[in-house]
Every structure is written in structure tokens, then in C-alpha cells.
TIVEXSE-509426 format. One line per 5 residues: number of its first residue (from 1); their letters; for each residue x, y, z of C-alpha. Coordinates in Angstrom, 2 decimals. Layout:
# residues N
NUM	a	X,Y,Z; ...
***
This chain:
# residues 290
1	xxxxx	-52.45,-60.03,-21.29; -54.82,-62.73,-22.52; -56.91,-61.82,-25.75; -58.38,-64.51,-26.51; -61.67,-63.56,-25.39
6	xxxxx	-61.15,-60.25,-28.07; -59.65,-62.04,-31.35; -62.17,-62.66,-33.64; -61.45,-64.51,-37.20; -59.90,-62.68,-40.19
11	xxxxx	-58.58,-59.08,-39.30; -58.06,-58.33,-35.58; -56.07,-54.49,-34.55; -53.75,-54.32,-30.98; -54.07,-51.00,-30.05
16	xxxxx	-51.44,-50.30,-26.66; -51.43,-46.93,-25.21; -49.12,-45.86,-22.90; -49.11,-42.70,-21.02; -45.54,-40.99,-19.66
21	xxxxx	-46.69,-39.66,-16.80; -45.21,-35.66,-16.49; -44.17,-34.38,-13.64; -46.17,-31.06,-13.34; -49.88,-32.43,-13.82
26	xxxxx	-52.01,-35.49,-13.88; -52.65,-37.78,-16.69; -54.85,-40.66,-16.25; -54.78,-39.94,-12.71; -50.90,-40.45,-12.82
31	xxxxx	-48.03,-37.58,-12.00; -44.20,-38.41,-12.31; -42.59,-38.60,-9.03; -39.68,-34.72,-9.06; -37.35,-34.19,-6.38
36	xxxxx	-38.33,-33.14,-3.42; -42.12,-34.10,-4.17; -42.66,-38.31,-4.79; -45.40,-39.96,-6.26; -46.81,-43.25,-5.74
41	xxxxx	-45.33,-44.04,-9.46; -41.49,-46.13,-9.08; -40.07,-44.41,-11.50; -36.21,-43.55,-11.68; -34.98,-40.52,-11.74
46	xxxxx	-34.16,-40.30,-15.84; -37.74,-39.03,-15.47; -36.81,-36.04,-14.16; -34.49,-34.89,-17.05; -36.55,-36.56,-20.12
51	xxxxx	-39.50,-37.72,-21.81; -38.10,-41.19,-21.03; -41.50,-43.33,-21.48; -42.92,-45.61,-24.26; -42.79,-49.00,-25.76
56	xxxxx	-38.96,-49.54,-25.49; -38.33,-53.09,-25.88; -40.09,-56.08,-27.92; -43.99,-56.85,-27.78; -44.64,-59.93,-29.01
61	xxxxx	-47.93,-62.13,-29.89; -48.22,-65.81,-28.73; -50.54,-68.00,-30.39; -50.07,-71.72,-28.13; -52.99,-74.41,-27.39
66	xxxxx	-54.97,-75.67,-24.38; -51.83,-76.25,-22.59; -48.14,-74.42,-22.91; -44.99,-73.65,-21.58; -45.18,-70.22,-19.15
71	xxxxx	-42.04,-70.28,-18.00; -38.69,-71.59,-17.60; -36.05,-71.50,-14.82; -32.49,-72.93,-14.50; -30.07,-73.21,-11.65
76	xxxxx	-26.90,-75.63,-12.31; -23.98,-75.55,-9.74; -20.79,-76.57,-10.92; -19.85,-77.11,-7.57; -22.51,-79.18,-6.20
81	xxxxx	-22.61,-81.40,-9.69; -26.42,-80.47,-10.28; -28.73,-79.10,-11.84; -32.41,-77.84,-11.29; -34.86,-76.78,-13.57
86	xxxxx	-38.55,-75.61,-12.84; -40.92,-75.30,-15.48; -44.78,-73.66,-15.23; -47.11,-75.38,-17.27; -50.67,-73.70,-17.70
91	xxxxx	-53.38,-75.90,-19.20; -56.69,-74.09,-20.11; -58.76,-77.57,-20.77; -59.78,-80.55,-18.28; -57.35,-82.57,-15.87
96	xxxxx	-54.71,-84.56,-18.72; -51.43,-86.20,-18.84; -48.86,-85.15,-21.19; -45.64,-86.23,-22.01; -42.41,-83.67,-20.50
101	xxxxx	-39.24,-83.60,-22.11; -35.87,-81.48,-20.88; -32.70,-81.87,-22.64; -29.80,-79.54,-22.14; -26.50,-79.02,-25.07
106	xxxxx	-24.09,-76.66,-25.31; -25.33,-73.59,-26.91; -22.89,-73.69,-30.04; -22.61,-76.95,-30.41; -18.96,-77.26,-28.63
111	xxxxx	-19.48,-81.65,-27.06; -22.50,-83.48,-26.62; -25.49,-83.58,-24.96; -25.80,-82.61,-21.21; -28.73,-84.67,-20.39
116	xxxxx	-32.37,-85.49,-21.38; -35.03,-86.78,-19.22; -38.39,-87.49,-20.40; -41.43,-88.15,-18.16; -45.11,-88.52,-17.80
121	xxxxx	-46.62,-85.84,-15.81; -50.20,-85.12,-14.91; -51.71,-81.83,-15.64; -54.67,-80.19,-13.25; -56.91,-77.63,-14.60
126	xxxxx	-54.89,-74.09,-14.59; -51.41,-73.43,-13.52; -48.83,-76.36,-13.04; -45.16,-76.62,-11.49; -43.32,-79.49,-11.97
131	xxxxx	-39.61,-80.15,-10.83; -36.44,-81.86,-12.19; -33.19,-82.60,-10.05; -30.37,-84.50,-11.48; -26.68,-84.68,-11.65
136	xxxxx	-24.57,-83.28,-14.16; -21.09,-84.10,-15.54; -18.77,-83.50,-18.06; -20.06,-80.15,-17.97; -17.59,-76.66,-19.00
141	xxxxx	-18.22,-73.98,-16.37; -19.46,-70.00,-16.97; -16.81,-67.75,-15.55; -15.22,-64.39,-16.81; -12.49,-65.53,-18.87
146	xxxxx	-14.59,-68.68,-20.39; -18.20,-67.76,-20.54; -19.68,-71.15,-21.83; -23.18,-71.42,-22.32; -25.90,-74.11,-22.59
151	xxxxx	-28.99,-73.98,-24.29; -32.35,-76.02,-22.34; -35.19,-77.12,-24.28; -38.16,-77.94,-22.32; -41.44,-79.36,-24.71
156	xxxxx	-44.47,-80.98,-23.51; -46.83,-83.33,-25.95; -50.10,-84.62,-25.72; -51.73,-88.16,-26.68; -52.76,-86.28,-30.02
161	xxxxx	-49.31,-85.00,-30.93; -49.79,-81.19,-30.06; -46.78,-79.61,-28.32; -45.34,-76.75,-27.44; -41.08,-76.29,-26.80
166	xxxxx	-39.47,-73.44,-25.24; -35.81,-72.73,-25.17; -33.54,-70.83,-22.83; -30.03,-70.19,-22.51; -28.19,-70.70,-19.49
171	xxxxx	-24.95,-71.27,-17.22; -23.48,-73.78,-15.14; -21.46,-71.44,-11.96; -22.01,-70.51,-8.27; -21.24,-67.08,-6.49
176	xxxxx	-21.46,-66.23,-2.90; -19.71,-63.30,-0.90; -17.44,-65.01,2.07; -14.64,-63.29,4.11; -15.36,-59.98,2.49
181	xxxxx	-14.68,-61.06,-1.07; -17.02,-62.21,-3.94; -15.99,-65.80,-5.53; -16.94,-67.48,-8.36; -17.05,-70.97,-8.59
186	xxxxx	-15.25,-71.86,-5.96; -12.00,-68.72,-6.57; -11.94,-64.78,-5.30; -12.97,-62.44,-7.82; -12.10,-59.22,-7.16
191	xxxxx	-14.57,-57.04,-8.89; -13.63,-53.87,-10.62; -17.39,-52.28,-11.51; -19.16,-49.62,-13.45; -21.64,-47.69,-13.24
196	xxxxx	-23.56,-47.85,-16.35; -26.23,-45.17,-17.21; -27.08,-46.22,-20.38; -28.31,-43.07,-21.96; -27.81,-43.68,-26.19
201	xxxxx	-28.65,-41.28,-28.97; -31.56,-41.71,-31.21; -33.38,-44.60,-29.27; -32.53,-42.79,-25.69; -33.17,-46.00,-23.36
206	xxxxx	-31.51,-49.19,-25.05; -28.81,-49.35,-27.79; -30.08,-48.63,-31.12; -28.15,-51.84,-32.87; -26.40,-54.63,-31.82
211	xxxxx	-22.95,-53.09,-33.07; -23.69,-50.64,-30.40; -24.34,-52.71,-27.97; -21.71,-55.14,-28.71; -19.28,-51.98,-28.34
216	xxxxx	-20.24,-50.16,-25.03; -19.88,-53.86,-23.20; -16.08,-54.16,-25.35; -14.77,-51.10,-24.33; -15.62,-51.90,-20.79
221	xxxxx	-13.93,-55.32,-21.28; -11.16,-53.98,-22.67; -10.38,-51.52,-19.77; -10.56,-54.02,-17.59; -13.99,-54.02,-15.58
226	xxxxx	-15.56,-57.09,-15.35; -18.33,-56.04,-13.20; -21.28,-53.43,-14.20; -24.14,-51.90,-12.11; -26.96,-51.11,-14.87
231	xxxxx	-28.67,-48.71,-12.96; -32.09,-47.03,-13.31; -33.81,-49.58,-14.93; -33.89,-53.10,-16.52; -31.37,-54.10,-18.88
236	xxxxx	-32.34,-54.18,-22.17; -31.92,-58.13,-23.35; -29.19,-57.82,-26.08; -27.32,-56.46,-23.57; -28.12,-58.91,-20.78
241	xxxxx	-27.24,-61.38,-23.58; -23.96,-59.84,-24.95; -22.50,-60.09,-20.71; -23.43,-63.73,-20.69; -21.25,-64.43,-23.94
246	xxxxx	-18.35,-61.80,-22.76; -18.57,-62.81,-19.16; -19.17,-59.56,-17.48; -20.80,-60.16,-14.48; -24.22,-57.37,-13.74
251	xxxxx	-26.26,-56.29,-10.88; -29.91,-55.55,-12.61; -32.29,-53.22,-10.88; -35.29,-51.80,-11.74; -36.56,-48.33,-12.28
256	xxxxx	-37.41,-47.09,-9.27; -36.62,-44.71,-6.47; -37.59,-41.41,-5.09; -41.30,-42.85,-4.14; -44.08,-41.99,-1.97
261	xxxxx	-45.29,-44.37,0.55; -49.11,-45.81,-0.52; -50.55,-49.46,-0.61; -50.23,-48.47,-4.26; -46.71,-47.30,-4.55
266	xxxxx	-45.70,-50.73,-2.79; -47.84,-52.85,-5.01; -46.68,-51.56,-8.23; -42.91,-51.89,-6.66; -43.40,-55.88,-5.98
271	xxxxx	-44.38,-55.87,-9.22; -41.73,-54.35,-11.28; -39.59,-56.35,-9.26; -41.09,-59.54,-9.74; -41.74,-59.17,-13.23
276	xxxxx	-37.73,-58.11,-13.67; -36.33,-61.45,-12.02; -38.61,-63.83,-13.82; -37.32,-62.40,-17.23; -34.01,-62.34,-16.14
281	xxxxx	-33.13,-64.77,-13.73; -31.78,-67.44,-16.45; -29.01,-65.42,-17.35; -25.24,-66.57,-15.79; -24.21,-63.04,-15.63
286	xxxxx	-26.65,-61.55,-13.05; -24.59,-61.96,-10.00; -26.81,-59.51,-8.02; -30.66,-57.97,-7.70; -30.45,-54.06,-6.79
***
């Protein structure tokens, strides 16, 4: 959401509401979808057995200038020696040219620099796309048994020295399903998965610390899976993080099933959907989309 048009100087209040819709009446307008009776709400099916709604993961406020970083996506093949990397620029003031700079490193500091590439690029009024494509080598692979990361820093500048940087993590690996096996980077995998419900006490929904986090994704490393369906809805993002350091490859889905068929159902679908991938897509360990 964009406040800008709300924040006034000194002391401004967010107020978020959220309603968890129940299953036996309306709220808003809104019932939970129960078996044998959907809704146009996609929901999963943890509705049916809890009170599983409410501001579960981080809300954050962004304070930027006329023109920012949106978002930033990264696909580098190890096989094919490249990389790409797409970056959304928004730019609230008139037609300008700024000054784009990508560099990629390895996350923890393990050899040098992947690449940089800086570039002049010409903004229009409102939402921007702009493209990189370049060869990579010299580069360390993310597989299961050595999960190496990099760490891409995209930053854009004007003539009067504004900027704004963002960072995300990613992997260099490629995946496809050939001959009725799954291969990474070029070798057969075979994939021994989990189901993971990820049901937690106190917090419910997403792991309460990062001890217990760090645990649940150990043991199943330790017993040998190295695959894990996270069913029901998103993964919370310490976890999604913790599989791209231990190499456990996921399949993320979101949370929904069991729904009616409306315009309105299908609409709020495509969103949850879309909204799921662009979060997530950076991350090396999301082999598939559920």
C-alpha cells in the first residue's frame, strides 16, 4: 500500500485490521470456506481446525524517493555460464536518466567479486524494467551437499547523488525433470521428500525462533530427506532462508484449496499466487510451485 497521500508531519498511527473469516457466519461479507460447503475465500484447510488468521509474518515501512528499487529477480545457470537479472524501477517524478549499478559476491565473503556492470539507463514516468545478460565464471555452484550462495546488489543514482540499493541473495544451479528423474545441475537427484505441516506451539503458523527453525529443517537433514513439500501455505522466510544455506530443496504453495468457483474466488487465487512467486522466486532452493 502507498501512504503517502495519508502521512502527515510529526506523529502519524498505521492502524491494519484483519478479519479471520469463521466458518459458520459472515464477517465483512466474508465466510471461511468448511468441507463439503466452499467459499469464494482460498483458504487451506488449517482453517477448518483453528483460528489460523492474523498478521503472521513481518510488516515493514519504506520510506524511498521519487524513484526506487521495486523489485529484484535473479536467474544464473551454471550450466549455460550466465546469468540474468531483471530489476523494476518505479519513478514517481518526470522522464530522467539515472545511473544503474549490479554487482554480484559471494554471500560470506568466500573469493572475489562475480561481476559488476554499471550503466546509464533512462527512466519514463511510472514503472520501469530494465534487463542485464552476461556471462559468468569462476563461479561455485548451489547444490545439496554445497549450498553456496551469492549476494546481488542492485542501486540506482541520480545526477544529484540520491540512491536507493537493494540486496538479494541468490544461487547459481539448474533443475529440470528428464527420463523420469529430477537432476540438478547437470546429475540425477533422487529425491526423498516430506511433507511438512508446519503447525508450532505458541506462534501456531511459523517457528517461534530461529533455533526452532534451524532445528525442524536439521532433523530432516539428518534423516536423510533432502526434499520438503511445505504445504498449506507460504513458507515463512527464515525458513525459506535456512533450505537455501542447508540445501534442502522445497516445493512452496500457497494457501489454498477447497474453493468455490466465482470471478472472485479466481481473482483472489492469481493473486496469492502471484504475490507468493515474486517474494520467493530468488531463492536456490525452490525447485517447484504447487
Amino acid at each position: 500500500l502507498d501512504i503517502t497521500a495519508a502521512v502527515t508531519p510529526g506523529r502519524n498511527n498505521i492502524v491494519v485490521r484483519v478479519v479471520d473469516p469463521p466458518r459458520d457466519r459472515a464477517v465483512d461479507g466474508f465466510v471461511s470456506s468448511a468441507p463439503l460447503r466452499q467459499t469464494d475465500l482460498p483458504t487451506g484447510k488449517a482453517g477448518w481446525y483453528n483460528n489460523f488468521g492474523g498478521i503472521w509474518q513481518d510488516v515493514d515501512l519504506l520510506i524511498s524517493g521519487d524513484a526506487f528499487i521495486e523489485d529484484v529477480f535473479v536467474a544464473a545457470s551454471c550450466l549455460q555460464r550466465k546469468i540474468k537479472v531483471e530489476c523494476r524501477i518505479f519513478n514517481k517524478g518526470a522522464a530522467r536518466t539515472i545511473v544503474w549499478t549490479v554487482s554480484a559476491r559471494p554471500r560470506r565473503g568466500d573469493g572475489g567479486p562475480l561481476f559488476e556492470d554499471r550503466r546509464a539507463v533512462r527512466l519514463k514516468s511510472g514503472a520501469n524494467l530494465v534487463r542485464l545478460e552476461r556471462a559468468i565464471e569462476g563461479f561455485t555452484p548451489w547444490d545439496c551437499e554445497h549450498p553456496f550462495l551469492y549476494e546481488l546488489r542492485a542501486e540506482i543514482t541520480d545526477g544529484a547523488g540520491r540512491h536507493h540499493r537493494q540486496a538479494v541473495r541468490f544461487g547459481i544451479r539448474d533443475f529440470e525433470v528428464r527420463n523420469g528423474g529430477f537432476w540438478l545441475n547437470g546429475r540425477r537427484v533422487v529425491l526423498k521428500g516430506f511433507l511438512h505441516q508446519g503447525h508450532y506451539p505458541v506462534t501456531l503458523a511459523f517457528p517461534h525462533s530461529r533455533e526452532m527453525a534451524v532445528r525442524e529443517l536439521r532433523m530432516l537433514r539428518d534423516n536423510g530427506f533432502n526434499f520438503v513439500r511445505y504445504t498449506l501455505k507460504p513458507a515463512p522466510p527464515i525458513t525459506l532462508n535456512l533450505a537455501d544455506e542447508m540445501g534442502l530443496l522445497f516445493m512452496a504453495e500457497p494457501p489454498m484449496a477447497w474453493i468455490a468457483v466465482t470471478p472472485e474466488a479466481a481473482a483472489r487465487s492469481e493473486r496469492e499466487v502471484r504475490e507468493m512467486i515474486l517474494r520467493d522466486r530468488n531463492h536456490p532452493c525452490i525447485v517447484l510451485w504447487c
